[in-house]
C-alpha positions in Angstrom: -46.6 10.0 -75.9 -50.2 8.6 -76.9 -49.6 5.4 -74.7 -48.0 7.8 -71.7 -51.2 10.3 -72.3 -53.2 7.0 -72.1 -52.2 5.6 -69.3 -52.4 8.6 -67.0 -56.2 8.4 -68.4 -56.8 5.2 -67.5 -55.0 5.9 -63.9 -57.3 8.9 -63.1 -60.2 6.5 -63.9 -59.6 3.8 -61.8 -58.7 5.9 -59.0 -62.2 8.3 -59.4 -63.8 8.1 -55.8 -67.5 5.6 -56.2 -70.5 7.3 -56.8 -73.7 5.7 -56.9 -76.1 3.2 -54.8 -75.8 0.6 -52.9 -79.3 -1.4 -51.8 -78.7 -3.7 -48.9 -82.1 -6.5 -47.7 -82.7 -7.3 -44.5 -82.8 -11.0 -42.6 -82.6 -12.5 -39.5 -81.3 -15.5 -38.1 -81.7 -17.8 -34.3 -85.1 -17.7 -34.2 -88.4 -19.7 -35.5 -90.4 -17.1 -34.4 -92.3 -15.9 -37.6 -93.8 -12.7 -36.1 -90.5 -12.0 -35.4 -88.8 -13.1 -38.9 -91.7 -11.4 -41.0 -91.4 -8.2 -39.2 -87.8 -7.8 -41.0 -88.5 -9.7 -44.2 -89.0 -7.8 -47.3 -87.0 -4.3 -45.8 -84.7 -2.5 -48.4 -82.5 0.3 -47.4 -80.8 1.9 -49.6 -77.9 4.1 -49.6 -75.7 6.7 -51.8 -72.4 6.7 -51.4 -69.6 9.0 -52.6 -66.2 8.8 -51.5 -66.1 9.4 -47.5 -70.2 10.3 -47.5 -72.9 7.8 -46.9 -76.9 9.4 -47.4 -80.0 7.3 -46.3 -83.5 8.3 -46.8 -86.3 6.5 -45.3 -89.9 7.1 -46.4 -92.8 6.1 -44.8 -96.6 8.0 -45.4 -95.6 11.3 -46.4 -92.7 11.3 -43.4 -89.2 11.2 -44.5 -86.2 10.8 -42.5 -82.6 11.4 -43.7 -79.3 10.5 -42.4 -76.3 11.9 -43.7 -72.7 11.1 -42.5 -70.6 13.6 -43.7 -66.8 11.9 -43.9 -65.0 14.9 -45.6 -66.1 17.6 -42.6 -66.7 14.2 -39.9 -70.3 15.4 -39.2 -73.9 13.7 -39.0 -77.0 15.1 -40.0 -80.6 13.6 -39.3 -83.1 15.6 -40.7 -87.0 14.8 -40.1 -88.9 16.2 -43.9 -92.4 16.4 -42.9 -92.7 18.9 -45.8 -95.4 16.7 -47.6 -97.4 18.0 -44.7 -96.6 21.3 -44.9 -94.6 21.4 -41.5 -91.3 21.8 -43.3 -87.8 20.2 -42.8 -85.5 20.3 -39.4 -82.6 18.6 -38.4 -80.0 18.2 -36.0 -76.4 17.8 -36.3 -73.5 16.1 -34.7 -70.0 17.1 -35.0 -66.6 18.5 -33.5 -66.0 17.5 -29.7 -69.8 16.4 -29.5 -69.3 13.7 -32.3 -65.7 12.6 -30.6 -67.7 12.0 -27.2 -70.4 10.0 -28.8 -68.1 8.0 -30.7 -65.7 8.0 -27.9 -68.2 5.7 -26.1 -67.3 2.5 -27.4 -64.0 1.2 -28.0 -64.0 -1.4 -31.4 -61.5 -3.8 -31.8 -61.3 -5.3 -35.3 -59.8 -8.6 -36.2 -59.6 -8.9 -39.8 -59.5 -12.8 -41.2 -58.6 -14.2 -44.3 -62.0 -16.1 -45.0 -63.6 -14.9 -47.8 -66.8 -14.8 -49.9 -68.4 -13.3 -52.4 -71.5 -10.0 -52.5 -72.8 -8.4 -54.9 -69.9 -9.3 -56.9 -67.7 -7.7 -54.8 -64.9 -10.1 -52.9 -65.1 -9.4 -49.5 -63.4 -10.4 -46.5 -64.5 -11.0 -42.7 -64.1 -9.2 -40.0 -65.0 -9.9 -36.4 -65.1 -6.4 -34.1 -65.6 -6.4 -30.7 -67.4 -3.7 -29.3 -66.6 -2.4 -25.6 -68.9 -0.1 -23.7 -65.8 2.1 -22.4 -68.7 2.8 -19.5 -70.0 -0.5 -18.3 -67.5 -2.5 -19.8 -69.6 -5.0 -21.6 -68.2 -6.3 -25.0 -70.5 -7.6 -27.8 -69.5 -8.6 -31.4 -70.1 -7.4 -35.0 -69.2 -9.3 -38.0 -68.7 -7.1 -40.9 -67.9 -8.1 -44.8 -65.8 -5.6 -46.2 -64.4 -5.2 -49.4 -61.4 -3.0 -50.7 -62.7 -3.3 -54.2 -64.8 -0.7 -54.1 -63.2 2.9 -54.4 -64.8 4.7 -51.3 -62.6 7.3 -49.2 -60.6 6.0 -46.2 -62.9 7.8 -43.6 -66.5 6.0 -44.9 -67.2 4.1 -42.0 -66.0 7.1 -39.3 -69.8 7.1 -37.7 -70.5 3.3 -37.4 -67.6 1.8 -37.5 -64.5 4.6 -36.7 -61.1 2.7 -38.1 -62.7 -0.2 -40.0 -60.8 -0.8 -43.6 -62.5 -1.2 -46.3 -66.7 -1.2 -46.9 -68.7 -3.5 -45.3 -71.3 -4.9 -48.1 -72.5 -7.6 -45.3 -73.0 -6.5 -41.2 -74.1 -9.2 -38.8 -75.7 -7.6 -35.6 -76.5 -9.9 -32.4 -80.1 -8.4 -30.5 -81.3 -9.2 -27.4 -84.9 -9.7 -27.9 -86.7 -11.4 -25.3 -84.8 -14.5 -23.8 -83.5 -14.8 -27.1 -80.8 -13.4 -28.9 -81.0 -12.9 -32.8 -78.7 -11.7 -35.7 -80.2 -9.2 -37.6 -78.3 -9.3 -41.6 -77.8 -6.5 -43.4 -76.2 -7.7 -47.1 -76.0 -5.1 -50.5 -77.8 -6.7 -52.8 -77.2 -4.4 -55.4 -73.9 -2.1 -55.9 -74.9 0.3 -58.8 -72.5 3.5 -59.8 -74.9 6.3 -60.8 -72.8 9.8 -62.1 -76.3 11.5 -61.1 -74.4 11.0 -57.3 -73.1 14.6 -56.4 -71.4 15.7 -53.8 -73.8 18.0 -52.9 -76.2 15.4 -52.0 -74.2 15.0 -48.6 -74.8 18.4 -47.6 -77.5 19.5 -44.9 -80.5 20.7 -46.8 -80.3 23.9 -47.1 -84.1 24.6 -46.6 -84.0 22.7 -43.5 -84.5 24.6 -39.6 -82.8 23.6 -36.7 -84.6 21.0 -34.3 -84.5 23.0 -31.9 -86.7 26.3 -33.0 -89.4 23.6 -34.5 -92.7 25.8 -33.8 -95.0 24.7 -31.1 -97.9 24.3 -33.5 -96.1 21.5 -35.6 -94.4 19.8 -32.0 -98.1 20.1 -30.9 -99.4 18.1 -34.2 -96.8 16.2 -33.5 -97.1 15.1 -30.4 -94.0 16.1 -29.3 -95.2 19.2 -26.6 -94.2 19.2 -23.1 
């Protein structure tokens, strides 16, 4: 009975959703141009994730902008938090027939390949999507690294990358900049679990006004008036 009691222990464990942080660096690649490679070198983004929800926050001088995709209720927040300047918090969110039609705007196509390597300690495998503009039927291509190690919730990727299986832990973006086209490289550096991770930390701030009824005053300081 001990070893049955065990094992259903043990089971539960290993099939507890990830919580925690995931820090990916920035680099670029098919270009010499060292204006152009410095401008990405040294950026960090990081990320918590928690089984179908992904949260970023970006800091910069007292401005603070957060993204939030929501996979357990399929909705997006971006919230500006300006409240270090005492202009508060507003956001704006994305979800029901809105989201499908904004994510309805490309078709992905993903073909998943057997070469493998190795991030973060995580094996990962790649996979080459093709992305069609369902409007102007131009196609471009993403390579993603995904791993199915990590216990995330099947609908992680449902903003960026709707379908894709497994978590990408490497994403290899071609940009036209110029007459040249680059490959910006996004790879985790560090995958951390971190029980401080709730699940509230997905949710739209609760102290947080919609975009919309922003007062003139702080659009004004802003320089977002009409």
């Amino acid at each position: 009975m001990f070893v049955a009691l065990l094992c259903g222990v043990m089971t539960l464990s290993a099939q507890k959703p990830f919580a925690g942080r995931i820090q990916y660096e920035t680099t670029v690649e098919g270009t010499d141009d060292p204006n152009v490679v410095s401008s990405f070198a040294g950026i960090t983004t990081e990320y918590l994730v928690m089984g179908n929800n992904m949260k970023k926050v970006i800091s910069v001088q007292g401005f603070g902008q957060i993204e939030i995709t929501n996979g357990d209720y399929n909705v997006i927040y971006n919230v500006l938090d300006i409240s270090a300047f005492n202009m508060g918090k507003y956001f704006t969110e994305v979800k029901g027939d809105e989201l499908q039609k904004e994510l309805a705007k490309n078709k992905m196509d993903y073909e998943y390949t057997q070469e493998t390597r190795e991030i973060a300690g995580y094996s990962c495998k790649k996979v080459i999507a093709t992305v069609t503009d369902q409007e102007s039927d131009e196609e471009s291509k993403v390579v993603f690294w995904v791993t199915n190690d990590l216990n995330v919730g099947d609908n992680i990727n449902f903003a960026t990358a709707p379908g894709l299986k497994g978590f990408p832990l490497r994403t290899e973006t071609d940009i036209e900049m110029g007459d040249e086209t680059i490959t910006m490289i996004q790879t985790a550096s560090l995958v951390k679990a971190d029980k401080k991770v709730k699940a509230a930390d997905f949710y739209r701030p609760s102290d947080a006004t919609p975009m919309d009824e922003m007062p003139d005053e702080v659009k004004a300081q802003l320089g977002l008036g009409d």
